[in-house]
Structure formats: structure tokens, C-alpha cells
Backbone as a printed PyTorch tensor [residue, N CA C, xyz], in Angstrom:
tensor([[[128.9760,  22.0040,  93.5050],
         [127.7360,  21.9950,  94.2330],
         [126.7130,  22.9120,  93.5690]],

        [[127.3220,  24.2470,  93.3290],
         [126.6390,  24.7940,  91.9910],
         [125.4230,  24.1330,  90.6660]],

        [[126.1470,  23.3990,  90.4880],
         [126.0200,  22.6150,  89.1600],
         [124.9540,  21.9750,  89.1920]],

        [[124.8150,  21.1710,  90.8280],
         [123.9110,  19.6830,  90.7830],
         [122.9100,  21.0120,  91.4110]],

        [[122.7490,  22.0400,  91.9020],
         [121.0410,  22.9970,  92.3740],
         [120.9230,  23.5670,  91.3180]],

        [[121.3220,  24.0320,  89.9960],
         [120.7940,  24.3380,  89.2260],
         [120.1930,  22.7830,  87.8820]],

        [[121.3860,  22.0790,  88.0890],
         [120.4480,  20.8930,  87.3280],
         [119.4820,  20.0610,  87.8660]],

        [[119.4370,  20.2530,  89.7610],
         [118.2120,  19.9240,  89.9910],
         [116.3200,  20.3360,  89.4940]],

        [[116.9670,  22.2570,  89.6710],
         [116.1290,  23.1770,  89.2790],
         [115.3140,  22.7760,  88.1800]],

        [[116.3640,  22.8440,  87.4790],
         [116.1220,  22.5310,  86.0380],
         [115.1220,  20.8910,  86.4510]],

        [[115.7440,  19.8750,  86.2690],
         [115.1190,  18.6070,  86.4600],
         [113.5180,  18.8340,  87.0900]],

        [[113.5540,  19.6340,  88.2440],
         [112.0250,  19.9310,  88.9640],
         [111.4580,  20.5730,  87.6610]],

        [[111.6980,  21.8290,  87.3110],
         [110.9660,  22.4840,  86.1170],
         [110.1900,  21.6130,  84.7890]],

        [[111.0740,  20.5740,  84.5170],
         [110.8050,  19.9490,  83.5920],
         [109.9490,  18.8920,  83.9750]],

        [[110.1910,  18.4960,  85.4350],
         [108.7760,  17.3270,  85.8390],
         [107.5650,  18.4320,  85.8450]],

        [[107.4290,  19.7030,  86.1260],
         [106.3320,  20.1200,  86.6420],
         [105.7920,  20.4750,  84.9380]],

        [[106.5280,  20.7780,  83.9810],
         [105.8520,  21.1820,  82.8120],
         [105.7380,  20.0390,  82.3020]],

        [[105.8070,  18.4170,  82.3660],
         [105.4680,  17.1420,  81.9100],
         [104.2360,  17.2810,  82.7240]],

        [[104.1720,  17.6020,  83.6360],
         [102.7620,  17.1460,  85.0090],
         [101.6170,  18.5230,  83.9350]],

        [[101.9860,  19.2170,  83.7300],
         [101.0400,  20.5460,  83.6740],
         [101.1770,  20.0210,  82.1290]],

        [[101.6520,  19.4400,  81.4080],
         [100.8370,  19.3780,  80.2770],
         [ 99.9090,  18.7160,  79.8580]],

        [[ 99.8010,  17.9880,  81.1210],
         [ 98.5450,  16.5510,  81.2220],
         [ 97.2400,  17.5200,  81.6840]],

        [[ 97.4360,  19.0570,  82.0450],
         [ 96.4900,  19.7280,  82.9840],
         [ 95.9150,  20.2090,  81.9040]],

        [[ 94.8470,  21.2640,  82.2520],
         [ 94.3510,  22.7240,  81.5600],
         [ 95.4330,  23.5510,  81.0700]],

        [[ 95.2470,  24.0720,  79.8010],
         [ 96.2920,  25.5330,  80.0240],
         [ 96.6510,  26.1840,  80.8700]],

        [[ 95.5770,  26.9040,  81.2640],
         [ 95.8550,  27.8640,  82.2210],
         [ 95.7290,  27.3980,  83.4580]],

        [[ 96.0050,  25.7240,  83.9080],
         [ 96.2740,  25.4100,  85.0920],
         [ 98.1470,  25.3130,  85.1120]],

        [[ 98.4050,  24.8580,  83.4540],
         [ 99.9670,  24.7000,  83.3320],
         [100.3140,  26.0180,  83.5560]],

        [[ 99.8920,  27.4700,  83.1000],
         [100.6330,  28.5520,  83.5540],
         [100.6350,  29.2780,  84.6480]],

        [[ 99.6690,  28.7780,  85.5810],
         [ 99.6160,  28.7620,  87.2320],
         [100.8530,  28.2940,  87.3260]],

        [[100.6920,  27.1350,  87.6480],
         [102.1620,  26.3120,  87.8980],
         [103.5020,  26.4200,  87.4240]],

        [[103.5170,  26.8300,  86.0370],
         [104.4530,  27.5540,  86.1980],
         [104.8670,  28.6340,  86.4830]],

        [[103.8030,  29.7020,  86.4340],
         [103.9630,  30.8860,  87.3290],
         [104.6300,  31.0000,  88.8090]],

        [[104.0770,  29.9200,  89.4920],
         [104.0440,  30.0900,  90.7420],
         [105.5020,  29.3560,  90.9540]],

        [[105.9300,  28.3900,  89.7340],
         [107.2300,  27.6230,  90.5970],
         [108.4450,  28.4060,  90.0670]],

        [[108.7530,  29.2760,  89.0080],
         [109.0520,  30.0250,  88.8090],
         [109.4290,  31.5700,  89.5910]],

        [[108.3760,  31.7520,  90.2790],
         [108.3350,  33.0110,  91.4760],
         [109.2010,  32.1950,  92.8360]],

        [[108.6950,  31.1580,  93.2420],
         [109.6290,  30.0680,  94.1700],
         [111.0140,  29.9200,  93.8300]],

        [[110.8500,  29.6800,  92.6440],
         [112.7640,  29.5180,  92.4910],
         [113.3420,  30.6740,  92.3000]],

        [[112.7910,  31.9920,  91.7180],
         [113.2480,  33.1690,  91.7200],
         [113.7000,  33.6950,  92.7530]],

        [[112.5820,  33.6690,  93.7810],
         [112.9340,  34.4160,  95.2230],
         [111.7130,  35.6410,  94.8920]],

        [[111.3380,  35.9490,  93.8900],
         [110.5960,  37.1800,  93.9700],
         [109.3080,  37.1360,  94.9960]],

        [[109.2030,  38.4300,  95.3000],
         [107.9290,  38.1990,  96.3690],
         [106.8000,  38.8360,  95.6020]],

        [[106.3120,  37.6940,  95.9520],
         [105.0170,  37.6400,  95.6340],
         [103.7980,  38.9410,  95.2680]],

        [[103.9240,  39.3930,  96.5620],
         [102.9290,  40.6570,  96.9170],
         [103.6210,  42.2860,  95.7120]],

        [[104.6980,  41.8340,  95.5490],
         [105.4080,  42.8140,  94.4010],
         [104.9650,  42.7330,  93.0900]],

        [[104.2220,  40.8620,  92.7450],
         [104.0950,  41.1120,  91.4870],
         [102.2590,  41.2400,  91.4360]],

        [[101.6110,  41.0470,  92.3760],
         [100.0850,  41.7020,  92.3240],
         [100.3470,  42.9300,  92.2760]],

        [[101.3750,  44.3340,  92.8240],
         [101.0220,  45.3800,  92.7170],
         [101.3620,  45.6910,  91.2800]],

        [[102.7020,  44.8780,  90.4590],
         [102.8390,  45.3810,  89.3430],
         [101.6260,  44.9370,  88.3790]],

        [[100.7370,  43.7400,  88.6500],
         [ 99.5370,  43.2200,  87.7040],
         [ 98.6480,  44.5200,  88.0400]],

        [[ 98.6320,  44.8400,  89.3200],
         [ 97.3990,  45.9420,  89.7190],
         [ 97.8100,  47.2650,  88.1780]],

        [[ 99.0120,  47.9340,  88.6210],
         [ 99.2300,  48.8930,  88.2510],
         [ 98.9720,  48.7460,  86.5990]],

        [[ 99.3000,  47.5130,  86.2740],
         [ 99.3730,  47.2930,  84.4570],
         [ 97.4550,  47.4090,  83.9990]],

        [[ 96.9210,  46.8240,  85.0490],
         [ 95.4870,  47.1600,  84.7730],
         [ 94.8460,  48.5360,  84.5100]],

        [[ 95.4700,  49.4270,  85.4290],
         [ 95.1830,  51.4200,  85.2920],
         [ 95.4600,  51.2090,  83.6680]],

        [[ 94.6140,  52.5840,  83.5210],
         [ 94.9550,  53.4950,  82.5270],
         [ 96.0920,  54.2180,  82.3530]],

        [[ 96.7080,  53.7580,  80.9810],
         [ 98.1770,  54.3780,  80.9430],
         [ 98.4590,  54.9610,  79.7010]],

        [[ 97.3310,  55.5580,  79.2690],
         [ 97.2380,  56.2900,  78.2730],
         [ 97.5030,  57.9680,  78.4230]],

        [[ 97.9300,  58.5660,  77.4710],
         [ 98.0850,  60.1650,  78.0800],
         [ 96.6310,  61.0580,  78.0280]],

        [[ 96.4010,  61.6130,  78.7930],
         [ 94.9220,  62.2410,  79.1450],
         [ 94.9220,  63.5380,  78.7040]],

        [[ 96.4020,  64.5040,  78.4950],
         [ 95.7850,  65.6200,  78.0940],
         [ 97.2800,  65.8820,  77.4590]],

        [[ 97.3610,  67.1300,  76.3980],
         [ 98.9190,  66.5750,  75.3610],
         [ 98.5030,  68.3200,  74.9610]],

        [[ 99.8320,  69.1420,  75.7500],
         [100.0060,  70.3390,  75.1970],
         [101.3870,  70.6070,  74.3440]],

        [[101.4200,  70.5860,  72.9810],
         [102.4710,  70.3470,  71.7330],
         [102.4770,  71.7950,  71.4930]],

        [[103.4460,  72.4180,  71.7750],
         [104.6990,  73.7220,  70.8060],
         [104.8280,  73.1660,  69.8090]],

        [[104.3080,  73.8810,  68.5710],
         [104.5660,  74.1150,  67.4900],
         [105.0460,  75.2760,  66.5140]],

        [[105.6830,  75.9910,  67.9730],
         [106.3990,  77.8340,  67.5020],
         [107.5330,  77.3850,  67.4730]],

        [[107.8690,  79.0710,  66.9250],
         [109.6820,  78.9820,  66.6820],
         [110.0160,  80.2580,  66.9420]],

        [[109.4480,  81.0700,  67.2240],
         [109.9200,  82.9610,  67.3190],
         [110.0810,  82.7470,  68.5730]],

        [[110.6230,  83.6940,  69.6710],
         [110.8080,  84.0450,  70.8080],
         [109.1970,  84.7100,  70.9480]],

        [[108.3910,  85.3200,  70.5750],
         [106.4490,  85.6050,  70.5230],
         [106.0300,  84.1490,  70.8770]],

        [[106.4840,  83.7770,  69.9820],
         [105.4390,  82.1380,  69.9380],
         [106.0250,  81.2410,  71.7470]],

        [[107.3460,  81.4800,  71.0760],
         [107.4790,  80.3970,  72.5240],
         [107.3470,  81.3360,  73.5920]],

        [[106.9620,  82.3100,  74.4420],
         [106.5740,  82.9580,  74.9400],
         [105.3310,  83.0530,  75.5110]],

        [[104.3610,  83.1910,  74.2780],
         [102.9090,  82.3360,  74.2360],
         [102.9910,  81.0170,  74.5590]],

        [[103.5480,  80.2140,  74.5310],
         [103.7800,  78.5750,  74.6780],
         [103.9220,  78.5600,  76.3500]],

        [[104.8040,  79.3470,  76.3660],
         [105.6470,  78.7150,  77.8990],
         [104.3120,  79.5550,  78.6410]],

        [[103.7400,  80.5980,  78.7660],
         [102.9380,  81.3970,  79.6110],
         [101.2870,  80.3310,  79.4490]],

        [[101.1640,  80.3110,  78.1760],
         [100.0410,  79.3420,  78.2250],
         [100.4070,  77.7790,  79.2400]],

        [[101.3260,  77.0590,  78.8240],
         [101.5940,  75.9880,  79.3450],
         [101.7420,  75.9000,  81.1880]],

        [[102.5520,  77.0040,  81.5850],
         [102.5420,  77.3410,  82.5300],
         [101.2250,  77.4630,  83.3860]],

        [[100.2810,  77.9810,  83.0410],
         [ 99.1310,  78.2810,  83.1860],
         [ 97.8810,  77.1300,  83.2160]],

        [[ 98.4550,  76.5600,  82.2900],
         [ 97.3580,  75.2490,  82.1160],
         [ 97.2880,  74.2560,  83.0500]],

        [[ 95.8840,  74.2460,  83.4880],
         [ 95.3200,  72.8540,  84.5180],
         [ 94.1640,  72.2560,  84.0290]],

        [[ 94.7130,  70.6240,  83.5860],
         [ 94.1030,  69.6310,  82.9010],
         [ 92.5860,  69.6930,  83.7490]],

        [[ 91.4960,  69.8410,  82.9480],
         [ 90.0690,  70.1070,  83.5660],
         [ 90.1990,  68.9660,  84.2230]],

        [[ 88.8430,  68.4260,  85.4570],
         [ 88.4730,  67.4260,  85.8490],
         [ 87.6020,  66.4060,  85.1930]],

        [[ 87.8630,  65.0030,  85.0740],
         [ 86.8020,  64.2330,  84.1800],
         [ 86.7330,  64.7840,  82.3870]],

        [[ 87.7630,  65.2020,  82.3700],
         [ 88.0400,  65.4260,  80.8980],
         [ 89.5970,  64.5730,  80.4900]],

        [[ 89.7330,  63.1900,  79.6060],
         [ 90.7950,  63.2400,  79.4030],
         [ 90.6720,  62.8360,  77.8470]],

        [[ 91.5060,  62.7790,  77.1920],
         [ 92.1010,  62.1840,  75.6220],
         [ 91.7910,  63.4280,  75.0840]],

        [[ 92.4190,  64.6130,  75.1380],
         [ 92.5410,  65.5300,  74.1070],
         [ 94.2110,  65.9460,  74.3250]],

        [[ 93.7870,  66.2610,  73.2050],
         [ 95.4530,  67.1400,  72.4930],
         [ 95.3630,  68.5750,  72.4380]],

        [[ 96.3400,  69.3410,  72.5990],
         [ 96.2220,  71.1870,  72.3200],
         [ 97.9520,  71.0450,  71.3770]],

        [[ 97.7950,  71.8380,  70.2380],
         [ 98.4210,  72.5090,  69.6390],
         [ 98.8590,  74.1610,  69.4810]],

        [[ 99.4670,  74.2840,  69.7460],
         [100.0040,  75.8890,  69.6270],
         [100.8640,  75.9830,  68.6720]],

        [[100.0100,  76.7880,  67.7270],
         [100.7270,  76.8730,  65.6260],
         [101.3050,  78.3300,  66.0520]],

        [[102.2050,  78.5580,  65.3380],
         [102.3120,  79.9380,  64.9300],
         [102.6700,  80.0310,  63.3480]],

        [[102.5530,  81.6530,  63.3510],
         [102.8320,  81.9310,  61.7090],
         [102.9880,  83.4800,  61.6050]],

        [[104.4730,  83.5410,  61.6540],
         [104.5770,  84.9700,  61.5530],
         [104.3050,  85.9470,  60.5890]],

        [[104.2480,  86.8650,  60.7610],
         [103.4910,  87.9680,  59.7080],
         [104.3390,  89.3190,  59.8170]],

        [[104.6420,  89.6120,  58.4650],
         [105.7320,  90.8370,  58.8180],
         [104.5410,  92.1490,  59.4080]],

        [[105.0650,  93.1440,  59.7320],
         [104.2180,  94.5920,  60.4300],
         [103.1440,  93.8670,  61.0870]],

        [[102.7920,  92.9120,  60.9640],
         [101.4540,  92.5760,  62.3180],
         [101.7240,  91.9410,  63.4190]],

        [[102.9360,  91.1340,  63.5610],
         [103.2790,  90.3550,  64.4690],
         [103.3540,  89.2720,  64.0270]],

        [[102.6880,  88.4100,  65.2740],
         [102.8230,  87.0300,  65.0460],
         [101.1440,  86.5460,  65.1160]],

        [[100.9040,  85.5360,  64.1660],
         [ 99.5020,  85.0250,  64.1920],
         [ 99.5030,  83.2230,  65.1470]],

        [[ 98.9820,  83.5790,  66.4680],
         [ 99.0070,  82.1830,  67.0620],
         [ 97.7840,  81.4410,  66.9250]],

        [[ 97.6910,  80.2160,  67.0470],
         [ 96.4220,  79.4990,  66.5810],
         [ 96.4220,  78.3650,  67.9600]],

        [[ 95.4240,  78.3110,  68.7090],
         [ 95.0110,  77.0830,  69.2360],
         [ 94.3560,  76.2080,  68.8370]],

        [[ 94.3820,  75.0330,  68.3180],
         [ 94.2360,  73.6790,  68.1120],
         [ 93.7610,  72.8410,  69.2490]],

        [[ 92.2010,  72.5690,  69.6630],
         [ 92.1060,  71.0620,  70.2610],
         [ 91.0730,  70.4700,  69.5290]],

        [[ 92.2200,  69.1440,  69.6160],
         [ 91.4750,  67.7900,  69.0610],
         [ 91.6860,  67.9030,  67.4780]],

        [[ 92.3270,  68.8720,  66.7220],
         [ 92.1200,  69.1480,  65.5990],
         [ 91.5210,  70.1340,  64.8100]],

        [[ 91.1160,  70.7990,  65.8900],
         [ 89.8840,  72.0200,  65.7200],
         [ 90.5630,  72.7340,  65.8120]],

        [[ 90.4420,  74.0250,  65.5180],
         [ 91.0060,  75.5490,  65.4420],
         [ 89.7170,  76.3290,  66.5250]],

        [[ 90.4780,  76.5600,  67.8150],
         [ 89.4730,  77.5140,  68.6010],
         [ 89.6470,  78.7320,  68.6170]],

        [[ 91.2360,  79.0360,  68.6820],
         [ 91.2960,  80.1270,  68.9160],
         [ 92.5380,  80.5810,  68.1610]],

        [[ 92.2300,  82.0780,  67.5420],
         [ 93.4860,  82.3710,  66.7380],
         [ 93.5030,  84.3520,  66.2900]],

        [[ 94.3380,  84.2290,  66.8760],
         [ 95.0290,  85.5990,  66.9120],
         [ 96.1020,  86.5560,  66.4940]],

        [[ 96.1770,  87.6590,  66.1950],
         [ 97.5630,  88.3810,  65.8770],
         [ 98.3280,  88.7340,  67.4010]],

        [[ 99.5480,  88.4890,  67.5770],
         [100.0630,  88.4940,  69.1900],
         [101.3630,  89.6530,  68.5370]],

        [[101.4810,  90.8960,  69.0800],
         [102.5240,  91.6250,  69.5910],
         [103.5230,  91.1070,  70.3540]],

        [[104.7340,  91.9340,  69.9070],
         [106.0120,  91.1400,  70.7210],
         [105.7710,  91.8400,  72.0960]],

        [[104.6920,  92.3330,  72.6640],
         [104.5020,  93.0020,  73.9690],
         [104.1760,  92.0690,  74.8850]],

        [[104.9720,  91.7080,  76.2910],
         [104.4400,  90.8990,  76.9780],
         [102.9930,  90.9390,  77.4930]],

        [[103.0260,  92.3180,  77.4900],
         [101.2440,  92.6740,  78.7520],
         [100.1470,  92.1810,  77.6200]],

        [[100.6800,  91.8490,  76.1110],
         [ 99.5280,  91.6430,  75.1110],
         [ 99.9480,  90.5950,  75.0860]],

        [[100.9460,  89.5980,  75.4720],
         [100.9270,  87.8950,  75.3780],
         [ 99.7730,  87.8730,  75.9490]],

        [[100.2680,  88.2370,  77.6550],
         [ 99.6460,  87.7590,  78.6870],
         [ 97.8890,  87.4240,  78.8820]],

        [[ 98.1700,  88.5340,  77.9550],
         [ 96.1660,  88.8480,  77.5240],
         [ 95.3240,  87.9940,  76.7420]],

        [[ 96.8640,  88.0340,  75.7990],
         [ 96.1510,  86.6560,  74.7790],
         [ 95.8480,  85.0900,  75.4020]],

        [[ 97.2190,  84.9470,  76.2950],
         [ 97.0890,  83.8730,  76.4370],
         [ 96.0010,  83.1310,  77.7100]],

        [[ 95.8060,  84.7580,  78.2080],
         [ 94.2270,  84.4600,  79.8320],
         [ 93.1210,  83.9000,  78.6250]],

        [[ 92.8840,  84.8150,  77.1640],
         [ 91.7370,  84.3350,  76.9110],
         [ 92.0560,  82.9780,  76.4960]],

        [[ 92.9080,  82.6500,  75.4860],
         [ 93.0050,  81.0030,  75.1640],
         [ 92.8660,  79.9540,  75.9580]],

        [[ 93.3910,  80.5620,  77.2160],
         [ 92.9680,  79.5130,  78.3870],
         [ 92.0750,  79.1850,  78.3240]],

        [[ 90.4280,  80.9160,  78.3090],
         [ 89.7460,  80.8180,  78.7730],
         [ 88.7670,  79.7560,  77.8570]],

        [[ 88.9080,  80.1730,  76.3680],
         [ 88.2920,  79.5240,  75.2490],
         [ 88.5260,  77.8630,  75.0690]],

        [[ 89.9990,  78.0130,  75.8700],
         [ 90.0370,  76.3560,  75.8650],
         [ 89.2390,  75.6890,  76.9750]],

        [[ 89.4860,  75.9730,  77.9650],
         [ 88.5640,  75.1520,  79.2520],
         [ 87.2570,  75.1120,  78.3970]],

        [[ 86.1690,  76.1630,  78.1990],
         [ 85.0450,  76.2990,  77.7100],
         [ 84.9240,  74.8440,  76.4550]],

        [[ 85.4840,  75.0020,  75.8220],
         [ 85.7280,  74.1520,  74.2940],
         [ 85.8170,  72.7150,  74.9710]],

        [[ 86.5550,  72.5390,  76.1430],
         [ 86.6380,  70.8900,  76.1400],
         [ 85.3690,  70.6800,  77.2050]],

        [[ 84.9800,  71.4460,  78.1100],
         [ 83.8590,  71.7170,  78.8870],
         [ 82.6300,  71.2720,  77.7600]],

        [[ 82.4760,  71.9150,  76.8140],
         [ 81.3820,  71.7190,  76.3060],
         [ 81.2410,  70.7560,  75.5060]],

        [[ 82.7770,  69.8780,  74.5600],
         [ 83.0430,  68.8600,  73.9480],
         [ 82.4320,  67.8270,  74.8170]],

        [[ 82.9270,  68.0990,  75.9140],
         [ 82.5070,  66.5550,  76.4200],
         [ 81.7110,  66.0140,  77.4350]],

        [[ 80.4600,  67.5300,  77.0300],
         [ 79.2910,  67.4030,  77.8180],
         [ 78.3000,  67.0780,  76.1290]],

        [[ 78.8650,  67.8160,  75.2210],
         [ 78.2950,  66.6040,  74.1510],
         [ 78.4250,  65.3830,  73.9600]],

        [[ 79.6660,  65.2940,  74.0940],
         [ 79.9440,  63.2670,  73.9370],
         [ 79.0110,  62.3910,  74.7510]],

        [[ 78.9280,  62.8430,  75.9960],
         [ 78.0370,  62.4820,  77.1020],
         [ 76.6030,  62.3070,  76.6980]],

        [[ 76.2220,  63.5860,  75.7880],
         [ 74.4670,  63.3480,  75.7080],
         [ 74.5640,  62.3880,  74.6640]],

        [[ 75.6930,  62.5760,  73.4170],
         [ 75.5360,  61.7210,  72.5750],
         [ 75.6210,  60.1560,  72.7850]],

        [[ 76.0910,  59.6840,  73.8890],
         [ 75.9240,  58.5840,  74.5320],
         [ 74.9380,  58.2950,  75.1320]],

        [[ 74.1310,  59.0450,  75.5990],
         [ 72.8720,  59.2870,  76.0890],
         [ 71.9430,  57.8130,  75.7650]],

        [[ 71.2190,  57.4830,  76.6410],
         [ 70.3880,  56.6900,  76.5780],
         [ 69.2630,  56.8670,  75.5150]],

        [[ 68.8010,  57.8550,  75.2820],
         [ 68.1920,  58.4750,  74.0820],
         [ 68.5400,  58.7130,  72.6550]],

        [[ 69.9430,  58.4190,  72.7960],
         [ 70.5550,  58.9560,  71.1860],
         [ 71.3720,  57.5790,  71.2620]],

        [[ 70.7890,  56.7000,  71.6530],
         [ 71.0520,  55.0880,  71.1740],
         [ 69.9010,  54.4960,  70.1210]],

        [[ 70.7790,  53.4120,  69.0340],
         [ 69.7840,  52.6790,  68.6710],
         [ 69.4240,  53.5670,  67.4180]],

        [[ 69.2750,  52.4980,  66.3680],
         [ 69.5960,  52.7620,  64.9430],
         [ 68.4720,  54.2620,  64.5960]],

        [[ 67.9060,  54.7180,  64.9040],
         [ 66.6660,  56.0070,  64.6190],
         [ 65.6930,  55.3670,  64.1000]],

        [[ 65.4780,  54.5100,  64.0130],
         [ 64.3060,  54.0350,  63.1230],
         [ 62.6960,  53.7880,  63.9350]],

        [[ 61.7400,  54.6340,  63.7630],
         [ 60.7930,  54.4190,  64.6900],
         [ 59.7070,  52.9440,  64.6770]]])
């Protein structure tokens, strides 16, 4: 009994893609969309939320990368990271945290966004001088993407369209 509902299945499938190839394209992949979801059992209203969701943005908006290796560096890493809250209406940047140790000076950390070098420092293995370092990098970073992408904005500007030519 098996046998003859799936070779019926089958048999319906194959009249409806003979019928839908006489149609539009995209009237044949309606139809088969829809007889397909029927014989599945899937419900319906499950696969608009997964079409909804595939429509969002699913790109990553903000990307903080360790690039240390000392117990200084990752220290700086974890206290910065810890610390960090992705601005509002700011997304597609990257932050890098370089290090490069240095004998008698410490450690030299470097912040990186977007490719840029903002901020870069000699860091002591002293926590109270991470901590210090890493309030200002915060601070230099918010500022840096704050102001990045209140340029992008003018440079989009209705005014800074259109080849310059008077």
C-alpha cells in the first residue's frame, strides 16, 4: 500500500510539471512550490518566516580580532573586549588588537580599525596601566568610528554627488 501513495505522488508530480511547463516559469515554480509543501506536510507559515528572516541582513556588523600572544596582550584583549559596545547605526567595521613585544619597555599594543592604526602604545605588565590603556582605546575607538561614519554620510551627501564638473 506503501508503494501505490508514493507512485501515485510521484504520478501527480509529474502531471503537474507536464501542466506547468505549458505555463510561465515562474508560474511552474509556484506550483511546484506549493505541491511540494502539500505533499511534504510542511507548514506553510514556517516557510514565510524562514523567506522573511533570509531577507535581513546577515552580514557581521562589528569584528573584534586578538592578534596577541603574551599574557600583557591578551589581557589588553580580554579587558578591551569585555568593555566594548558596538556604537549605534555604525556597522561593517573590523578592530584589530596587534601586539609586539619589546624587551625593558614592555609590550607595544596597536589598535587597528578598518585597517587604520588609531591607537598605539607601550603597555606595562601592570594591571592599573592595562586598565588605563585600554579606557583610552575604547575611548579613541568610539570617537574614530563616530567620526568615520559621519564622513561617509556627508560624502554621500546630496552635494558631493555627480561628476564635479560645473
Amino acid at each position: 500500500m506503501q508503494n501505490s501513495g508514493s507512485v501515485l505522488n510521484i504520478l501527480l508530480l509529474l502531471i503537474i510539471l507536464i501542466s506547468a511547463a505549458k505555463a510561465s516559469p515562474q508560474d511552474s515554480l509556484d506550483i511546484i512550490d506549493t505541491t511540494l509543501l502539500r505533499n511534504s506536510h510542511i507548514n506553510t507559515n514556517k516557510t514565510a518566516e524562514l523567506q522573511s528572516s533570509e531577507n535581513e541582513d546577515v552580514g557581521i556588523s562589528g569584528l573584534v580580532v586578538d592578534e596577541t600572544f603574551s599574557k600583557v596582550g591578551h589581557d589588553f584583549y580580554d579587558l578591551f573586549y569585555s568593555n566594548w559596545r558596538s556604537p549605534k547605526n555604525i556597522k561593517d567595521y573590523s578592530i584589530t588588537i596587534t601586539e609586539k613585544p619589546l624587551p625593558q619597555l614592555g609590550t607595544q599594543i596597536t589598535i587597528i580599525v578598518n585597517d587604520t592604526p588609531i591607537y598605539q602604545r607601550f603597555v606595562q605588565p601592570r594591571f592599573e596601566i592595562i586598565k588605563e590603556m585600554v579606557r583610552q582605546g575604547l575611548e579613541i575607538s568610539y570617537s574614530y568610528l563616530e567620526n568615520y561614519d559621519q564622513i561617509q554620510k556627508e560624502l554621500q551627501g546630496k552635494d558631493m554627488q555627480g561628476t564635479g564638473i560645473f
